[in-house]
C-alpha positions as CSV (number, residue, x, y, z in Angstrom):
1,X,-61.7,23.5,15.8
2,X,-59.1,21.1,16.1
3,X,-59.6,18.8,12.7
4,X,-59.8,21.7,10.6
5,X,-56.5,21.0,9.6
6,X,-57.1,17.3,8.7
7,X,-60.3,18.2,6.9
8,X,-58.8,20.5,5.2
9,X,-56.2,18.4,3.4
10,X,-58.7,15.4,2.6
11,X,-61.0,14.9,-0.5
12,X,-63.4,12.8,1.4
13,X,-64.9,11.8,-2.3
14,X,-62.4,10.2,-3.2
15,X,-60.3,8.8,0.5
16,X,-62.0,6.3,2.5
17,X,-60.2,7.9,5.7
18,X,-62.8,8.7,8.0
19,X,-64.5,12.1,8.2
20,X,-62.9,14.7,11.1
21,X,-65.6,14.2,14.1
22,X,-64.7,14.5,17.9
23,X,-65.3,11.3,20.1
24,X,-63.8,10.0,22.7
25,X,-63.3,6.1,24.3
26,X,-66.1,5.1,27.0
27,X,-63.1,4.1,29.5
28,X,-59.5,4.1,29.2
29,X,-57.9,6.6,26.7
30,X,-56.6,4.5,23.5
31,X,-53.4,4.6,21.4
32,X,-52.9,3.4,18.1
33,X,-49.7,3.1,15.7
34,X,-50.6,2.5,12.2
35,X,-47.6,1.7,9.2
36,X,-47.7,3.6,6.5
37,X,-46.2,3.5,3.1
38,X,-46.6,6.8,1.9
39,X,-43.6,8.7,-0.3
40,X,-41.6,7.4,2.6
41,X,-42.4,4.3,4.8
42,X,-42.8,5.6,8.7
43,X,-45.0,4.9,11.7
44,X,-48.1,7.4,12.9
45,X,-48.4,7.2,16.8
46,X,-51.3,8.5,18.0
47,X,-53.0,9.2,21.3
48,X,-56.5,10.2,21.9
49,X,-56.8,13.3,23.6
50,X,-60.0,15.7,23.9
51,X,-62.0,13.4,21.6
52,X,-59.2,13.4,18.6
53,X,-55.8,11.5,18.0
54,X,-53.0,13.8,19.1
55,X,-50.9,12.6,16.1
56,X,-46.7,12.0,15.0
57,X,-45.1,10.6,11.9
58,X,-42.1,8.5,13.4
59,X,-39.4,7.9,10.6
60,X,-38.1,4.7,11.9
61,X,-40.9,3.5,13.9
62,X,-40.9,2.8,17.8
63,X,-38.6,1.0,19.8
64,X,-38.5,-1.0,22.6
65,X,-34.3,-0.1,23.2
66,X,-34.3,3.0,25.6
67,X,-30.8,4.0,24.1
68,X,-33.0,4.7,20.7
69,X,-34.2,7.9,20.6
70,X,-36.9,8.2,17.8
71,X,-37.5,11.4,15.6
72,X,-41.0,12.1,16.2
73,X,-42.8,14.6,13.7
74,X,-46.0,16.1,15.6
75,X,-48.8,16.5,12.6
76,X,-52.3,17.3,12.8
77,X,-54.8,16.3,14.6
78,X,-56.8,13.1,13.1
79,X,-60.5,11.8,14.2
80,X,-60.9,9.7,16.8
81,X,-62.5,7.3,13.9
82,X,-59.1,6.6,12.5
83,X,-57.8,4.3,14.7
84,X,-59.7,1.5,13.1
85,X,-58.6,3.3,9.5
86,X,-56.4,0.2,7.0
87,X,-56.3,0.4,3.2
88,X,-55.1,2.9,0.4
89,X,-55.3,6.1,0.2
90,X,-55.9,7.0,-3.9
91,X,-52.7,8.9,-5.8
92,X,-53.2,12.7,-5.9
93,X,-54.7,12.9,-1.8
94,X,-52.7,13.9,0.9
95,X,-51.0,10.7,2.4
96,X,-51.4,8.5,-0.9
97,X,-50.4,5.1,0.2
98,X,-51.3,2.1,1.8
99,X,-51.7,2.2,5.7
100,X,-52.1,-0.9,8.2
101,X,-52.6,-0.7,12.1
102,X,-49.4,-1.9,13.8
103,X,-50.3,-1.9,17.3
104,X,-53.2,-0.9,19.4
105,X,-54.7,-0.7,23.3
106,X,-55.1,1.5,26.0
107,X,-52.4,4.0,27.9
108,X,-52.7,6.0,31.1
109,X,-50.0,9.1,32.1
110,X,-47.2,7.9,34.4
111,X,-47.6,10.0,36.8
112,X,-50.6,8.1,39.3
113,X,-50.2,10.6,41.9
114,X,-51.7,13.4,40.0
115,X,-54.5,14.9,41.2
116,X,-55.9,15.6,37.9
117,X,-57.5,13.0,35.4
118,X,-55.8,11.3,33.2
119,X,-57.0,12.9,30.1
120,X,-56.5,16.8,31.9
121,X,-53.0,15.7,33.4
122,X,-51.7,14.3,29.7
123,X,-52.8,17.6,28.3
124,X,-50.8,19.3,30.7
125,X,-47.5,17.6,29.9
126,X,-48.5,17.5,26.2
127,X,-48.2,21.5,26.8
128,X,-45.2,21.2,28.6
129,X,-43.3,19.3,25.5
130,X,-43.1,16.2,28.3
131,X,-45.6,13.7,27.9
132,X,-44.6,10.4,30.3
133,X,-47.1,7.3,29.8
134,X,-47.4,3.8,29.9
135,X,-48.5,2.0,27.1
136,X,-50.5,-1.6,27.2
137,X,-50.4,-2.7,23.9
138,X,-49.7,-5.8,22.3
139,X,-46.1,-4.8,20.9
140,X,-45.2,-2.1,22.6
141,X,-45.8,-2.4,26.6
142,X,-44.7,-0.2,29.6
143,X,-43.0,3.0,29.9
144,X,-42.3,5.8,27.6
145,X,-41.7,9.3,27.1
146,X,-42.6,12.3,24.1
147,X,-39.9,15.0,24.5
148,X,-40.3,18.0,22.7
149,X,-36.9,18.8,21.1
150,X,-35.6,22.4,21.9
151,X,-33.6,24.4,19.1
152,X,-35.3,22.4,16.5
153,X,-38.4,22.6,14.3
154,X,-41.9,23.2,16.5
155,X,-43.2,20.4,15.4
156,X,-40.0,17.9,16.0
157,X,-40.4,15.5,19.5
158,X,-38.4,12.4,20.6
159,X,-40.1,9.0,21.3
160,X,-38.0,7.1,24.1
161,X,-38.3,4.1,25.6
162,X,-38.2,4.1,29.6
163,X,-35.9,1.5,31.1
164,X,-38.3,-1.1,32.3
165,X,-39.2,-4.8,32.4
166,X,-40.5,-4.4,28.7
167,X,-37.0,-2.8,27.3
168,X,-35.2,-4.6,24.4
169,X,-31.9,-4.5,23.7
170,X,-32.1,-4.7,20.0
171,X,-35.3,-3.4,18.1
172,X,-36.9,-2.8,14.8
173,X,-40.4,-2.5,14.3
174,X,-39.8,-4.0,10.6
175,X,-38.9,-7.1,12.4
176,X,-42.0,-7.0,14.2
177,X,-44.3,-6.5,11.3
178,X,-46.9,-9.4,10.6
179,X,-45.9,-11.2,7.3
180,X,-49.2,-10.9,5.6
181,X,-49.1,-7.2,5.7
182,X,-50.5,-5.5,2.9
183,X,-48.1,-2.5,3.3
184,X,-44.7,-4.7,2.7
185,X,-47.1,-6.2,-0.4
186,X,-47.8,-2.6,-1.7
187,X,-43.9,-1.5,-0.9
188,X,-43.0,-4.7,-2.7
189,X,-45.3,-3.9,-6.2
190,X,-43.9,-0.3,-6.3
191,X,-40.5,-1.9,-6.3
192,X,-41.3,-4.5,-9.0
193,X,-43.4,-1.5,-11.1
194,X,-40.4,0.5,-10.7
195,X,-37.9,-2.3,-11.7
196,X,-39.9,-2.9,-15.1
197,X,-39.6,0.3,-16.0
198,X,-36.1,1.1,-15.8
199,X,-35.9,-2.5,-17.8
200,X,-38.6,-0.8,-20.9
């Protein structure tokens, strides 16, 4: 079962993160990057496959500058369910922190000529370690690649940007983060909690 792992490492008592169930969108296949302040700030990507999120932590986030080539840390699969998920996740759970959604729509695999559907021809290059698709989000827009590294960790892919009309020079998703977001807030009282006690 593919959420067992994400089950597994979730008190459901006592997260509000939504239970592991398979479903999957009526149409197009959706993608979803949330911000998450956990022990470390990063950004989970996350593209619905088979009814779940195929799922990677990204370190410093996406970018829209093809020469950046983003560490991206496969991780369990997560419920299809979670790509409406904000708010905190209580101390002592697996991922305690605050999380936000950073970016959402729809993406398709690159490859149009495929004889496959989308969904069977993703999974095919999600096998391979080279997953090519096009993104139509509201921040992040047109092409991009998921390149599993060789030599390194299993788990450890690259998230590149294609050179297209939607390519940036200069990117940082921090920059690009609304300025009512509750996850700077959070990140900002941990800070302030942390200054007072050094000061007592």
């Amino acid at each position: 079962m593919a959420l067992k792992d994400y089950n597994a490492k979730r008190k459901f008592d006592e997260t509000s993160e939504p239970k592991g169930k398979t479903k999957k969108s009526k149409d197009q296949l959706i993608f979803v990057i949330q911000r998450h302040a956990a022990s470390r700030l990063h950004y989970d990507f996350r593209l619905e496959m088979e009814g779940v999120l195929k799922s990677w932590a990204v370190p410093k986030g996406p970018s829209l500058n093809p020469k950046d080539k983003r560490l991206a840390m496969e991780v369990e699969d997560h419920p299809y369910d979670y790509k409406d998920f904000e708010g905190n996740i209580p101390e002592g759970n697996y991922g305690a922190g605050q999380v936000e959604i950073w970016d959402s729509g729809t993406y398709e695999p690159l490859d149009q000529n495929s004889k496959l559907s989308d969904e069977k021809e993703l999974l095919k290059e999600l096998k391979a370690g080279s997953l090519k698709f096009i993104l139509h989000g509201k921040k992040l827009k047109g092409e991009f690649a998921l390149v599993k590294m060789k030599n390194a960790e299993n788990n450890a892919w690259l998230l590149i940007k294609h050179n297209d009309q939607f390519a940036e020079e200069h990117y940082d998703a921090e920059e690009n983060t609304t300025k009512n977001s509750r996850v700077t807030k959070f990140l900002e009282e941990k800070k302030s909690l942390k200054t007072n006690k050094k000061k007592l």
